[in-house]
C-alpha positions, 0 to 999 in steps of 0.5 A, a space after each residue: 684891969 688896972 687900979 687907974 682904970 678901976 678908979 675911972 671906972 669907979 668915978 664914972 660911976 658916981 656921976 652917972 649914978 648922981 645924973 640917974 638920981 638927978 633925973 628921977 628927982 625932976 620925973 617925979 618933980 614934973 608929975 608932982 606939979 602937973 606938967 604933963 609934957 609928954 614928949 619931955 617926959 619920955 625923953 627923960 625917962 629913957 635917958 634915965 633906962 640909958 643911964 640905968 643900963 650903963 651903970 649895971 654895964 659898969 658894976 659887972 665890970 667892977 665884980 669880980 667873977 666868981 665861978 663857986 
């Protein structure tokens, strides 16, 4: 992997770990004020298991293998 591709990739990762964090807050901020929409609730939280997936995708590609 080249230092170019390891900084996108390390860029991709601070935004799409700023959108993960971003969506939790407003999950949390739905069930803190008693909005009780299901179906955007659902749709917020599997974008957020997406995001969670795509960002462990990254971080494996970012570590080194180390084989002990």
């Amino acid at each position: 992997m080249t230092d170019a591709e390891e900084q996108a990739l390390r860029a991709l990762l601070v935004q799409l770990s700023e959108e993960h964090r971003d969506l939790d807050m407003a999950i949390a901020a739905m069930a803190d004020s008693g909005v009780r929409d299901q179906l955007i609730l659902t749709r917020l939280k599997k974008r957020k298991l997406q995001l969670k997936d795509q960002i462990a995708r990254i971080e494996d590609a970012l570590l080194p293998d180390i084989i002990a």
